[in-house]
C-alpha positions in Angstrom: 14.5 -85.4 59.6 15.5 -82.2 57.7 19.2 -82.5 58.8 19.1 -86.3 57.6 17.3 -85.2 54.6 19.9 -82.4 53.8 22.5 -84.6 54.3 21.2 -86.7 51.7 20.7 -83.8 49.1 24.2 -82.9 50.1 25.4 -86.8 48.8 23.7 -86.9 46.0 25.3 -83.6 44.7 28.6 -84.9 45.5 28.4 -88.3 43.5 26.8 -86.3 40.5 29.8 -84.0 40.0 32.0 -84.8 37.1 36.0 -85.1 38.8 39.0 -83.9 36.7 42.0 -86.6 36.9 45.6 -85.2 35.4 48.0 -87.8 33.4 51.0 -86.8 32.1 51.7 -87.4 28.2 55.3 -87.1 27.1 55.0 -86.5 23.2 57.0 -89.6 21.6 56.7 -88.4 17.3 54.7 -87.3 14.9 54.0 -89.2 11.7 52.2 -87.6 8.6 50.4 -90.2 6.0 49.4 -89.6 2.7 46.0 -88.3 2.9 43.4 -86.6 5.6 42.2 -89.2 8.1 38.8 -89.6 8.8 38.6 -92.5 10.8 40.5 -94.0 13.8 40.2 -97.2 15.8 42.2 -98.9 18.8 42.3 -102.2 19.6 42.3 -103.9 23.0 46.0 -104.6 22.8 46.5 -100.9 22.2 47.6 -100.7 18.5 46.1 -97.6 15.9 43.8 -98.0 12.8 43.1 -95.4 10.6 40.6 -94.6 7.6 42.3 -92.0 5.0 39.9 -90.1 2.5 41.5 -92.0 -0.4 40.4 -95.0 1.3 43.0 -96.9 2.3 42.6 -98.7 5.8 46.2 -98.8 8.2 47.6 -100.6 10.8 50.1 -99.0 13.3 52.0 -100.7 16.4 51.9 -98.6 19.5 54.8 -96.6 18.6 53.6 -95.7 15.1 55.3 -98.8 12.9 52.9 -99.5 10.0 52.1 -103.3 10.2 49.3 -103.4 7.2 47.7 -101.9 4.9 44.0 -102.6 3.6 43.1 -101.7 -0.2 40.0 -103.1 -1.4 37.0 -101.7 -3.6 35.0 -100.9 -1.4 36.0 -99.7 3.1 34.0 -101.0 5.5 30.5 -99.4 7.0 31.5 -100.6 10.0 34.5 -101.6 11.2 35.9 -102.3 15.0 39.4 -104.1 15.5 38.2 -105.7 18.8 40.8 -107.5 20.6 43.2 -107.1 17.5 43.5 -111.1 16.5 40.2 -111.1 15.2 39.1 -107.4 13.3 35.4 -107.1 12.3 33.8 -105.7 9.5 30.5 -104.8 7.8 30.0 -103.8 4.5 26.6 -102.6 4.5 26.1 -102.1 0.4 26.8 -105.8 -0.5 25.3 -107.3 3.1 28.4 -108.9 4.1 30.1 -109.2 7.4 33.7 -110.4 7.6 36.7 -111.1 10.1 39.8 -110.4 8.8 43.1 -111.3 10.5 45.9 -108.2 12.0 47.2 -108.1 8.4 43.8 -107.2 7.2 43.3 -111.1 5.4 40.1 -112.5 5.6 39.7 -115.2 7.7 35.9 -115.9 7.4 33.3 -114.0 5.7 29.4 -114.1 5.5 26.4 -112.9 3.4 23.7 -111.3 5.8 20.5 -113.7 5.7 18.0 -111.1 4.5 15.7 -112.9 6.3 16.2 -111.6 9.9 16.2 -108.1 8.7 14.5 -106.3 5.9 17.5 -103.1 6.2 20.4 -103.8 8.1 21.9 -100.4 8.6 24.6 -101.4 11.3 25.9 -104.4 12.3 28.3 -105.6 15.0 30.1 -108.3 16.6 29.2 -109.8 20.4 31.6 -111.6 22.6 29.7 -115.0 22.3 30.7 -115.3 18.8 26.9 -114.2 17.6 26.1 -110.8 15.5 24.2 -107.7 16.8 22.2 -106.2 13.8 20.1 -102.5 13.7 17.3 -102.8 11.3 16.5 -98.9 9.6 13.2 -100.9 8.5 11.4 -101.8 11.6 13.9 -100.0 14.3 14.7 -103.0 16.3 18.1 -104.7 17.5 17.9 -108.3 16.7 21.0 -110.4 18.7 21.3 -113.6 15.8 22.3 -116.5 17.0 24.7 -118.0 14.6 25.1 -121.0 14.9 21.2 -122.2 14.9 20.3 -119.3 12.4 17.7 -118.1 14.9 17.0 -114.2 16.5 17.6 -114.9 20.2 16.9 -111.4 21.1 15.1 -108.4 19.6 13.7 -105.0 20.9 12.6 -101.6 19.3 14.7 -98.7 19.9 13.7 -95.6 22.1 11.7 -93.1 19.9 14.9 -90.6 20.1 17.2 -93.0 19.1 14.8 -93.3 16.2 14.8 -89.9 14.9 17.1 -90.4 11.8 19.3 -93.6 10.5 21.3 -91.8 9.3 22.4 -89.5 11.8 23.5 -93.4 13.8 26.9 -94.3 12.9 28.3 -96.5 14.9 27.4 -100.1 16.9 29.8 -102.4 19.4 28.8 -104.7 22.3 31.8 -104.2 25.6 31.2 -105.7 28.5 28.0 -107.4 27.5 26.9 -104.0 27.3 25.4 -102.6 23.5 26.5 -99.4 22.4 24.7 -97.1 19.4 26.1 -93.8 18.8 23.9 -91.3 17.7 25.8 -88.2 16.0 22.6 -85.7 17.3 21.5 -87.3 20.9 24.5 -89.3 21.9 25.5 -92.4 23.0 22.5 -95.1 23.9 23.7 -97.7 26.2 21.7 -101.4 26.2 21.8 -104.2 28.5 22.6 -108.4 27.1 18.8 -108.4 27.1 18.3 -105.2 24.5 17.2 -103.4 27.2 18.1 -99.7 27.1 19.9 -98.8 30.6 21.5 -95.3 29.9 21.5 -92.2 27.7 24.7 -90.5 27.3 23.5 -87.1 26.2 26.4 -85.5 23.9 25.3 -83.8 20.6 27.6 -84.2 17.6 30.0 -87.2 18.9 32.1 -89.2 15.9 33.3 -91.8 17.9 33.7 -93.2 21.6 36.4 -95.8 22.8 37.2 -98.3 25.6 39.8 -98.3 28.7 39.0 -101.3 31.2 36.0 -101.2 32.3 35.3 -97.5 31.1 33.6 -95.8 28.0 35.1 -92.2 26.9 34.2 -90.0 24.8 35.6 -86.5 23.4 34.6 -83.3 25.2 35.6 -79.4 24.9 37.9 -79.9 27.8 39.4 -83.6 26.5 38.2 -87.0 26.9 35.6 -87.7 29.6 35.3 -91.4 30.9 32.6 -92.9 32.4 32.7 -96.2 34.8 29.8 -98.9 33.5 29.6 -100.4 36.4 30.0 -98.1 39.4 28.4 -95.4 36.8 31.3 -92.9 38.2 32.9 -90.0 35.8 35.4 -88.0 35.7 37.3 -85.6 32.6 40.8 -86.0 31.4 42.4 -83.1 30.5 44.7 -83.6 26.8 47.6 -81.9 25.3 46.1 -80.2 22.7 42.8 -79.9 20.6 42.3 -83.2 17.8 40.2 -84.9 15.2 40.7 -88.0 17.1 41.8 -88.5 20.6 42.6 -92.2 21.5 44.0 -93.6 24.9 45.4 -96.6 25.8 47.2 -98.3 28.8 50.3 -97.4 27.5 49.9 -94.6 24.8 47.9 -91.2 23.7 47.5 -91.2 19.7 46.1 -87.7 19.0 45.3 -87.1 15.4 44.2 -83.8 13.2 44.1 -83.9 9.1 47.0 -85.8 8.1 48.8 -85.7 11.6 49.5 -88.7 14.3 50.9 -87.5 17.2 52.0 -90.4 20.0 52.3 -89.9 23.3 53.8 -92.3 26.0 51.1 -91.6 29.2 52.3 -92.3 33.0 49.9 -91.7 35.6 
């Protein structure tokens, strides 16, 4: 019984340990735009967005052609390309939600019914064409059915995740999963349901991306990934320190102040 339980132990340590996987990232160009970048975005299909501090919102192609530039009033609170056909975005000062096409034109745009929330701080997009919303006022997530104007789920977050709005900065739905990110606990994981299924403990985090079916995240040592379905994780080691660290199938976009560097990645 104590060997089978050892054996066990001795499993269990195994599976928990965090691997270290090695790509190789041939450095394609730098480009330099106008002003300090402070936000940066990938879409499914692999192509860069970037905020600037002048606030102008940019489009690149995976080899660093600009394809569009957004310059409006007012950026986004929230904004997540998706599958790059159909670019969300919430502007949480006016209450409006909009889907702009890859040349940043809107192609549909809503006024947030007040009703289903008393203060939408976040708001995203789901996959079935419905809206995820965080209310500061109450902390719940309400799931709003569109199309019948109707709160088809709702839930109140975990007390840590309720520790400060304004420390939460970002919200997307992947894989039917939820994601909040919490810039002092980390990243809260919920089910379709609301339910909250995983904790991602990492203090001061600015953003987290998708690859398949994995979440990653910036770490000291790179990026480290993180499987949501078999759970398993493992750290990718980068070329050099960044800002902003985004991977795709096919490229490596590593950015610091003003600075895009591409990479072309081969396993």
């Amino acid at each position: 019984m104590n060997c089978i339980k050892s054996t066990i132990l001795a499993l269990s340590i195994v599976l928990s340990v965090t691997r270290t996987y090695a790509q190789t990232f041939t450095k394609l160009k730098s480009l330099d735009v106008s002003d300090t970048i402070t936000a940066a975005a990938v879409d499914r299909p692999g192509e860069l967005y970037i905020t600037s501090k002048t606030g102008q919102l940019q489009h690149f192609d995976k080899d660093g052609k600009l394809l569009s530039v957004y310059k409006q009033p007012s950026l986004p609170t929230l904004f997540d390309p998706r599958d790059g056909a159909r670019l969300f975005a919430y502007f949480r000062q006016t209450q409006q939600y909009t889907y702009l096409n890859p040349s940043f034109e809107v192609s549909a745009s809503f006024a947030f019914d007040s009703t289903f929330a008393i203060e939408p701080w976040l708001m995203c997009a789901s996959g079935d064409h419905n809206i995820w919303i965080l209310d500061a006022a109450d902390w719940s997530l309400k799931k709003i059915d569109v199309k019948h104007g109707a709160i088809s789920t709702e839930v109140e977050l975990s007390a840590l995740a309720r520790e400060s709005k304004s420390s939460i900065i970002a919200m997307r739905e992947y894989q039917n999963f939820l994601f909040l990110l919490d810039a002092n606990n980390g990243i809260f994981i919920y089910s379709s349901l609301g339910n909250l299924v995983r904790t991602i403990s990492v203090k001061g985090l600015r953003y987290f991306n998708f690859l398949g079916e994995e979440l990653y995240y910036p770490t000291a040592k790179g990026l480290t990934f993180f499987n949501l379905f078999s759970t398993d994780s493992y750290e990718l080691p980068l070329p050099a320190p960044a800002t902003f660290s985004l991977l795709t199938d096919e490229r490596l976009f590593q950015i610091r102040g003003k600075t895009i560097d591409i990479f072309d990645v081969k396993p």
